[in-house]
C-alpha positions as CSV (number, residue, x, y, z in Angstrom):
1,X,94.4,44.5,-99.6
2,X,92.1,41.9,-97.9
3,X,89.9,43.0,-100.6
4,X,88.0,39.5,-100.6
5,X,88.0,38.4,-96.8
6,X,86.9,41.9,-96.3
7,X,83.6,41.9,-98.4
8,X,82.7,38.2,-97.2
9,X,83.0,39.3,-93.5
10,X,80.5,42.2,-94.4
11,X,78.1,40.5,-95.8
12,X,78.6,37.7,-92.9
13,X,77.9,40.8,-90.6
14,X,75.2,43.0,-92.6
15,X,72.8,39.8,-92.6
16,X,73.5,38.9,-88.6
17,X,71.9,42.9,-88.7
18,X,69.2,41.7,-90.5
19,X,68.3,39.4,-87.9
20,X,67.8,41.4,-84.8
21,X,67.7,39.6,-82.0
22,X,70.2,36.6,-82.1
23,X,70.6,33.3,-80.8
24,X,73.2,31.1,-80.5
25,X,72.3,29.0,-83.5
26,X,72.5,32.4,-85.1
27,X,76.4,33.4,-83.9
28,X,76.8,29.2,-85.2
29,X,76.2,30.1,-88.9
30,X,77.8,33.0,-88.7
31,X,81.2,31.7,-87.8
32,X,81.3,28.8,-89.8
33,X,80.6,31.2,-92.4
34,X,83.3,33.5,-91.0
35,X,85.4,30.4,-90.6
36,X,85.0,29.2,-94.7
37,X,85.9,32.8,-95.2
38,X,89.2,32.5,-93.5
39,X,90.3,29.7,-94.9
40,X,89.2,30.8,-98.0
41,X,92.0,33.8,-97.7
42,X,94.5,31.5,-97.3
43,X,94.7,31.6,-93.1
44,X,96.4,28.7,-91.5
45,X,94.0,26.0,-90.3
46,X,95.0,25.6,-87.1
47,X,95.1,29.8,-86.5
48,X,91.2,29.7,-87.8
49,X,90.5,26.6,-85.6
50,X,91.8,29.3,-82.6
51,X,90.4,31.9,-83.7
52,X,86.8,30.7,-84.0
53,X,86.9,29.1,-80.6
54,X,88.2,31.9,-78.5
55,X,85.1,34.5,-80.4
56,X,82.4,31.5,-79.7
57,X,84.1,31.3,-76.6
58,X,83.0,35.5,-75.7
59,X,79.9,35.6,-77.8
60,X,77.5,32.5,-76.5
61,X,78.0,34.8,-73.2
62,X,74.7,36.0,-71.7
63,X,75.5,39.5,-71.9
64,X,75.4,39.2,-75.6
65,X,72.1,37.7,-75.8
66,X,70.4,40.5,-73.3
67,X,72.2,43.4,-75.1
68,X,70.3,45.8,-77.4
69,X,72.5,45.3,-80.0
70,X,73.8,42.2,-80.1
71,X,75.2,42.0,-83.6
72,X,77.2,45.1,-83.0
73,X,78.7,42.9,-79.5
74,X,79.6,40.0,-82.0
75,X,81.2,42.3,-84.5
76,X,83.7,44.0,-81.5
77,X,84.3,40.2,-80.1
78,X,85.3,39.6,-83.9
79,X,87.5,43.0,-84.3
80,X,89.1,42.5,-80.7
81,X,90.2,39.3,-81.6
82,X,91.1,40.2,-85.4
83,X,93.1,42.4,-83.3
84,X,95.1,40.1,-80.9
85,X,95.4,37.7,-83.9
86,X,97.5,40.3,-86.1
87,X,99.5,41.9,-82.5
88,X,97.7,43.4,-80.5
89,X,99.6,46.4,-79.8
90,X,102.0,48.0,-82.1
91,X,105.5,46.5,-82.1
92,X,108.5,49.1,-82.8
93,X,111.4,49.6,-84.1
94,X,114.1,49.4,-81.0
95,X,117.1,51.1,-80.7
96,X,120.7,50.8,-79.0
97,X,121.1,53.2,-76.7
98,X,124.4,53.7,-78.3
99,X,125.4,54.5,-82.1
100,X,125.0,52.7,-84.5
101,X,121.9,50.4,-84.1
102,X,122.6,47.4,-86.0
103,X,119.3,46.1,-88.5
104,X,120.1,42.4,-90.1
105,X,117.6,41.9,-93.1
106,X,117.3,38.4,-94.7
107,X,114.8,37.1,-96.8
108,X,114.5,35.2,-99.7
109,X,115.3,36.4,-103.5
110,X,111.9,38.0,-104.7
111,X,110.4,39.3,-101.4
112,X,111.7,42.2,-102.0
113,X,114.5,42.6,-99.2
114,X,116.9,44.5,-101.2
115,X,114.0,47.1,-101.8
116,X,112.4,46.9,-98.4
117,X,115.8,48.0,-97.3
118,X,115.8,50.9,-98.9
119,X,112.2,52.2,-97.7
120,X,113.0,51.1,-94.3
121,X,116.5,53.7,-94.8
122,X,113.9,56.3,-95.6
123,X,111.1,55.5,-93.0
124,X,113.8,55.9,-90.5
125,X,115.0,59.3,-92.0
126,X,111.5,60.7,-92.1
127,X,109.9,59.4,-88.9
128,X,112.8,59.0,-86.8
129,X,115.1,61.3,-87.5
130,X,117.9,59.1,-87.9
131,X,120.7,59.1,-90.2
132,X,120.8,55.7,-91.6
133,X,123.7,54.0,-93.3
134,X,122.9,50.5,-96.2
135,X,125.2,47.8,-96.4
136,X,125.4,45.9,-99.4
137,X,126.1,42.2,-98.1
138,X,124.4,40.3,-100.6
139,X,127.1,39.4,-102.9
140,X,125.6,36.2,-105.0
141,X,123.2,37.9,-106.9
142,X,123.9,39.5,-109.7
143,X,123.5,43.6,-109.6
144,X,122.3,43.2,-106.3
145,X,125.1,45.4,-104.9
146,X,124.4,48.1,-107.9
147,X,120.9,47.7,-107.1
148,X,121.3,48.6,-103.6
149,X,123.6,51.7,-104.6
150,X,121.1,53.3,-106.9
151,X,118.4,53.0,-104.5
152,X,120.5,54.6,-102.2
153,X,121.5,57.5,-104.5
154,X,117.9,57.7,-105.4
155,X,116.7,58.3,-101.8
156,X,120.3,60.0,-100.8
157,X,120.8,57.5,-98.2
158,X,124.9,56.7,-98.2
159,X,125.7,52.8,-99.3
160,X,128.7,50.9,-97.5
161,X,130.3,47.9,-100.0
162,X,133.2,46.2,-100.6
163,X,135.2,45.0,-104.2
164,X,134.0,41.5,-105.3
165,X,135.6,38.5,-103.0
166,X,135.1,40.4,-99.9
167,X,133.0,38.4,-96.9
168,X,129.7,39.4,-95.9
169,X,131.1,39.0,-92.2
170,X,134.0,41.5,-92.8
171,X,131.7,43.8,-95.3
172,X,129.1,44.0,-91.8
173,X,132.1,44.6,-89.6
174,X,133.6,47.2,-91.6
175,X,130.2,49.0,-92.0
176,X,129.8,49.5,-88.8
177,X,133.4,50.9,-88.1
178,X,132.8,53.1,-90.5
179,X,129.4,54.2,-89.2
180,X,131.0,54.6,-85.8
181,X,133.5,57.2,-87.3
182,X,131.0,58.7,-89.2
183,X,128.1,59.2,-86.6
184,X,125.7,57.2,-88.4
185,X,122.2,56.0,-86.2
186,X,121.7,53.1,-88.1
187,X,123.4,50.1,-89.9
188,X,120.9,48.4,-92.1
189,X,122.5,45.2,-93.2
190,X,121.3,43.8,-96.4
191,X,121.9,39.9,-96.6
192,X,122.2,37.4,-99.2
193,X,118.9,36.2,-100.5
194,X,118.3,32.4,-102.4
195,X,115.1,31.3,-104.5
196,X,114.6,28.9,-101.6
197,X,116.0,28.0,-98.2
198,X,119.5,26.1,-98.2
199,X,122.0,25.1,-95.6
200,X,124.5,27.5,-97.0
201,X,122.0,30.4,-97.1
202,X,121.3,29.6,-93.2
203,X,124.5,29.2,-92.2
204,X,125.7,32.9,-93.7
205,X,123.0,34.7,-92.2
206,X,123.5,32.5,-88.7
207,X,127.1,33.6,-88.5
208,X,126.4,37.2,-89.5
209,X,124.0,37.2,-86.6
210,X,126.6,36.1,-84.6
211,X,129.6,38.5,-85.8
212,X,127.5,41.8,-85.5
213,X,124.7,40.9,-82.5
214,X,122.0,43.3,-84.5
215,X,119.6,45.0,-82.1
216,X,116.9,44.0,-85.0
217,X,116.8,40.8,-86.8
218,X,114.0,41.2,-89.6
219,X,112.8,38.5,-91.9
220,X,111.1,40.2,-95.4
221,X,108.3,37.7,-96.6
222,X,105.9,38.1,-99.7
223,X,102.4,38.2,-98.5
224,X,101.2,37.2,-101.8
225,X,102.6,33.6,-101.0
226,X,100.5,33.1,-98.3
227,X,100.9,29.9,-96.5
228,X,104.4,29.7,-97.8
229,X,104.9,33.0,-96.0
230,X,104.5,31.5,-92.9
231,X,106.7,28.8,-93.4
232,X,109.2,30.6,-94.5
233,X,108.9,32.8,-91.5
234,X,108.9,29.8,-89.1
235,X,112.2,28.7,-90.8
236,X,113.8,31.7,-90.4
237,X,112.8,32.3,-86.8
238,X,113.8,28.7,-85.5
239,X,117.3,29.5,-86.5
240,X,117.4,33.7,-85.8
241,X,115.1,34.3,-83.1
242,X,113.9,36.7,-85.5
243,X,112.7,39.9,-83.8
244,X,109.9,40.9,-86.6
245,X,108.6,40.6,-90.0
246,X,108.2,43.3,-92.7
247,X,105.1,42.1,-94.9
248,X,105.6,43.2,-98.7
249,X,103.3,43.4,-101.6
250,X,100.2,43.7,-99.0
251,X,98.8,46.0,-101.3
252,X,98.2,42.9,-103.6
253,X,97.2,40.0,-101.3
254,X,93.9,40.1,-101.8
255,X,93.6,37.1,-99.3
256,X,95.2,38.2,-96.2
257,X,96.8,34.6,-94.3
258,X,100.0,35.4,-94.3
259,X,99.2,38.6,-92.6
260,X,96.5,37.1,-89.9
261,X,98.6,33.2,-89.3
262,X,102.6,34.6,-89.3
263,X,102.2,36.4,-85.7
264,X,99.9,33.1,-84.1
265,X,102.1,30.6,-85.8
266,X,105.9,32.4,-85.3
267,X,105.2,34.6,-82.1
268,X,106.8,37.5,-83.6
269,X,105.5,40.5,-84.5
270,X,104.5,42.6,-87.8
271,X,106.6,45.4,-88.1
272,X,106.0,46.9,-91.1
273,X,104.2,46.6,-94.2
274,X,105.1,47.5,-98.1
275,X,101.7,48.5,-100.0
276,X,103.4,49.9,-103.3
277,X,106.6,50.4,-105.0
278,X,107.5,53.9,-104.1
279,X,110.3,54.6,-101.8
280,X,107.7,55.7,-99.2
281,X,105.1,52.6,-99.5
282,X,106.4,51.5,-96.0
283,X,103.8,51.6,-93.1
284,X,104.2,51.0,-89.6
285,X,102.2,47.9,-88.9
286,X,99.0,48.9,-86.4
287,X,97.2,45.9,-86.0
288,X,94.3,47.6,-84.5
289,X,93.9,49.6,-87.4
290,X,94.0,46.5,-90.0
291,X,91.4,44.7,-88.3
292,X,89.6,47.4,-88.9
293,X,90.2,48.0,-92.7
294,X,89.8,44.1,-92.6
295,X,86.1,44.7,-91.4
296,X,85.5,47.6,-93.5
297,X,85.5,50.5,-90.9
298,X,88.2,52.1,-92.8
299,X,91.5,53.0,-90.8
300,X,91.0,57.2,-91.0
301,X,94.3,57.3,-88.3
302,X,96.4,56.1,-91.1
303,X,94.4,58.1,-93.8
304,X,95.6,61.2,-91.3
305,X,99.0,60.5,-91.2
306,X,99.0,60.5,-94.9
307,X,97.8,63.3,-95.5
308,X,99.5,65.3,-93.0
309,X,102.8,64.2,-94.3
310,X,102.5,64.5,-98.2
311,X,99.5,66.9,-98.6
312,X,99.8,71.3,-98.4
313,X,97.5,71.7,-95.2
314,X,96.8,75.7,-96.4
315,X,95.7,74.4,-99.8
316,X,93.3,71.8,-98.2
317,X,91.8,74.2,-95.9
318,X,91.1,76.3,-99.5
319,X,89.5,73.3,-101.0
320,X,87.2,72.4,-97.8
321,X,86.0,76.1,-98.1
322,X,85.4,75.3,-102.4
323,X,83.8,71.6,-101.9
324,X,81.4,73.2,-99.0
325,X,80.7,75.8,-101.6
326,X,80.1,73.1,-104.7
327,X,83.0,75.3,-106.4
328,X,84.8,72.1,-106.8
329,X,86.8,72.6,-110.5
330,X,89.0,70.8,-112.7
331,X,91.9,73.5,-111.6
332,X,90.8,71.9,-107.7
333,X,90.8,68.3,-109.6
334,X,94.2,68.6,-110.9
335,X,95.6,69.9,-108.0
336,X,94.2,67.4,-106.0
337,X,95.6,64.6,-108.3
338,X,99.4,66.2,-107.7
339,X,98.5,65.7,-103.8
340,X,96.7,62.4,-104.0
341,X,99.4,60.8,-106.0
342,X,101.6,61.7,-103.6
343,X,99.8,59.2,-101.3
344,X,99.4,56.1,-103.1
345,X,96.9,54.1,-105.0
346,X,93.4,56.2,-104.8
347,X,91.6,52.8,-104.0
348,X,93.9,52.4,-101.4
349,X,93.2,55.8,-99.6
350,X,89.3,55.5,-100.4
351,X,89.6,52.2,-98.4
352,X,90.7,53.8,-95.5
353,X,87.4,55.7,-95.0
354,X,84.8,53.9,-93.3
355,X,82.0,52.4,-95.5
356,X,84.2,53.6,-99.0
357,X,86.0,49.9,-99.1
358,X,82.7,48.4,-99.8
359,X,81.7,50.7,-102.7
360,X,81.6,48.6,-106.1
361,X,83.6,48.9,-109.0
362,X,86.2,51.2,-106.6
363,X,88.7,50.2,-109.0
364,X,87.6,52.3,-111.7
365,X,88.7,55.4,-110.0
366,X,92.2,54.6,-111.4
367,X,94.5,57.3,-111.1
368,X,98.4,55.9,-112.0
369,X,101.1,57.6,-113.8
370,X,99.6,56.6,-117.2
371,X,96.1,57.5,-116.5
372,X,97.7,61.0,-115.1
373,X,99.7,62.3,-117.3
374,X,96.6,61.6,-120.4
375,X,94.0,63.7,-117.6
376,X,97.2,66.5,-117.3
377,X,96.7,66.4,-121.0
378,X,93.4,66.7,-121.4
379,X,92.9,69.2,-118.5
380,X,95.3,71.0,-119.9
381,X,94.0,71.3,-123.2
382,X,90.9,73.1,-121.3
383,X,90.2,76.6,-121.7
384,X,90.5,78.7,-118.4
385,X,86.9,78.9,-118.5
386,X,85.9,74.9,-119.0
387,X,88.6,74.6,-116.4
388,X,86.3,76.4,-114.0
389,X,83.1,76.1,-115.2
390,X,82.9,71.9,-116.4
391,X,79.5,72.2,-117.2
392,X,80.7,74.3,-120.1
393,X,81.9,70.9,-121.9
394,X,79.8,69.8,-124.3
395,X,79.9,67.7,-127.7
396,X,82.1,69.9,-130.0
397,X,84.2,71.0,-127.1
398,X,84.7,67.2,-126.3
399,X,86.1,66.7,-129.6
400,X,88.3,69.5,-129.5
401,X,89.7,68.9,-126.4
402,X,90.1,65.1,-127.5
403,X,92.0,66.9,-130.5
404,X,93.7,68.8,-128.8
405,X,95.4,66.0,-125.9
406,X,95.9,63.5,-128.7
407,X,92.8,61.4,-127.2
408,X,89.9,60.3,-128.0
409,X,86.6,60.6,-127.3
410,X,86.2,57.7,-125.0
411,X,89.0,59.1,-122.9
412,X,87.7,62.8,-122.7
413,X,84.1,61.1,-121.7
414,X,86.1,59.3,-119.2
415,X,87.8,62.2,-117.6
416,X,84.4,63.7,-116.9
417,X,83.1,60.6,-115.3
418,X,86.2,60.3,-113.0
419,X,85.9,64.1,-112.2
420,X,82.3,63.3,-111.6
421,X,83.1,60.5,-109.2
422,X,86.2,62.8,-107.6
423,X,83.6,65.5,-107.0
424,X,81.3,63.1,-105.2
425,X,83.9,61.1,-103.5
426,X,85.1,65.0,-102.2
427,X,81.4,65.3,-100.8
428,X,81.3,62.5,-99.3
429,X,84.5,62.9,-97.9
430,X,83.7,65.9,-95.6
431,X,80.9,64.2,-94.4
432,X,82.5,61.0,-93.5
433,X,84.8,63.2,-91.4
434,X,82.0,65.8,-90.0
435,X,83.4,64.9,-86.2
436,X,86.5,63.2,-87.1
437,X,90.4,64.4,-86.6
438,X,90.4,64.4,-90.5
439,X,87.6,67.2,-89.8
440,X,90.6,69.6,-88.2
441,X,93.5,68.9,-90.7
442,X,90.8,69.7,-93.8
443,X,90.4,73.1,-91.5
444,X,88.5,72.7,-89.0
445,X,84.6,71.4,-88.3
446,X,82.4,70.9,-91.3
């Protein structure tokens, strides 16, 4: 995500380094350079405009120019106003201080509402400890209903619908009886989506607003659509008073606008963001902590959380101990790709670790299900002792374990390289985090 406003902004940054004391003519190039680049990802003009202004504003400021490091003065101008751009503080979820909390969800068809609704069930399960209940109100599309009820069953999160010819209104209204009698926290209403906005789509969601008086009112937008994003988000809010947006598909925008111009344009917060397609690709939306992926410092707090909640902390301690005594194995690699999986898209958690998101060709290190299961098979095809001695792989055994996985050659070759990379990557890793909170989870100082 932000892949390619990030790596402009570097370089911006890396060559106001380079020029050691600066001058105002200096900070000039560098934000209309910094200002090409936002537009460039798709940022609304008027947001860059702003946002330029208020950073020229701080940094032409004599204590810039007398400071020691002046570039490093620019750059936290830059983050703390990244930072107020996207929030400022974190908004959260709120809650009625009496059962059930009411969530309306509207969006368009294709943002992925019905989904987001689902995650959203689960988030709340996991990090809040509530017991949520999903109500299937969007009755025009076709399987959307079913669609709803398997991701339900899935995640084992209880779906409230109606037979066809039922009203959303009545559906809503009858959901939250039953989640009254039922003792449900939550009531996470799923509306009726269209490929665009209409009158009639309005109106539904209006009046549903207006039957259950939700204590959240939460537009889903694409962030791959950018500009239209916003738009859409305006739309929505001028008629709901919406009170937040959940972001999907950041983990494709490699732009960023609708991200950094929906908060300045609408007024209302980011609450949460999708970055994948599993049930648990739904982060809390720090905005702190994106400005700072944005500027490539990595977000380690986030990289934390992760691994606290899907990694075994007694196995990582065991691997800190192997990596810090190069014992680092393909037995350590495959476990590793069980735990990492568990967390998402490797380039994704590498990106999280300051100075990895500008490493090049990061997208090589490719580890989805179909590039797993052929290293399981190749790793597997392994005697113990190549398992725990790689250096033991040579030409013939290449071929045999090639042979033996129903893979080539190219792929075995491949396998090496990634575990090459991995085993690097692991290095690296502990001394990223030497004096970081990472640094206790992995078991303590390095």
């Amino acid at each position: 995500m932000f892949q390619n406003l990030s790596e402009k902004l570097t370089s911006i940054f890396d060559k106001l380094r380079r020029s050691g004391k600066l001058t105002e003519k200096d900070i000039d190039v560098a934000l209309g350079e910094v200002k090409m680049a936002l537009l460039e990802a798709d940022v609304n003009f008027k947001v860059v405009k702003q946002f330029t202004k208020r950073v020229k504003d701080k940094a032409v400021g004599a204590e810039i120019f007398k400071s020691l490091t002046p570039t490093q003065q620019v750059i936290k101008i830059v983050m703390d106003e990244l930072t107020a751009l996207l929030g400022g503080e974190r908004a959260k979820i709120t809650f009625s201080p009496k059962k059930p909390s009411v969530f309306l969800i509207a969006g368009l068809q294709g943002s992925g509402k019905t989904t987001t609704c689902a995650k959203l069930a689960l988030h709340l399960r996991k990090a809040e400890k509530k017991n949520p209940l999903l109500v299937a109100c969007d009755i025009y599309r076709p399987a959307a209903v079913k669609q709803l009820e398997v991701l339900g069953q899935q995640l084992s999160v209880p779906v409230f619908s109606k037979p066809p010819g039922v009203k959303p209104a009545e559906i809503a209204t009858a959901a939250i009886e039953h989640a009254r009698e039922h003792d449900y926290d939550v009531v996470i209403v799923d509306t009726a989506g269209r490929l665009h906005i209409d009158e009639e789509m309005m109106d539904e969601v209006k009046g549903l607003k207006e039957t259950l008086s939700p204590h959240e009112i939460l537009l889903v937008v694409d962030a791959m659509t950018g500009q239209d994003a916003v738009t859409i988000a305006k739309s929505f809010n001028d008629l709901l008073e919406l009170t937040g947006v959940i972001l999907t598909k950041l983990d494709g925008d490699a732009r960023g606008g609708a991200a950094l111009s929906i908060r300045e344009v609408t007024g209302k917060p980011i609450k949460f963001v999708g970055i994948g397609e599993k049930a648990s690709a739904l982060e809390p939306f720090y905005p702190e902590r994106m400005a700072q992926r944005i500027l490539g410092m990595g977000d380690v707090l986030t990289l934390i959380e992760k691994a606290q909640s899907e990694m075994d902390e007694a196995k990582m301690k065991e691997l800190e101990s192997r990596i810090r005594e190069a014992e680092f194995n393909f037995n350590d690699f495959l476990d590793q790709l069980n735990q990492l999986k568990r967390m998402g898209p490797l380039d994704q958690l590498l990106g999280m670790l300051p100075g990895f998101s500008g490493i090049p060709k990061l997208s090589e290190m490719s580890f989805d299900d179909k590039n797993f299961k052929r290293f399981e098979a190749m790793i597997l095809s392994m005697t113990p002792a190549e398992r725990a001695n790689p250096d033991l792989i040579d030409g013939s055994r290449r071929k045999r374990i090639a042979s033996g996985s129903a893979n080539s050659i190219q792929n075995v070759n491949m396998l090496l390289k990634q575990f090459a990379q991995m085993r690097q990557m692991m290095k690296n890793l502990t001394s990223v985090t030497k004096r970081s909170k990472l640094a206790r989870f992995f078991g303590g100082k390095f």
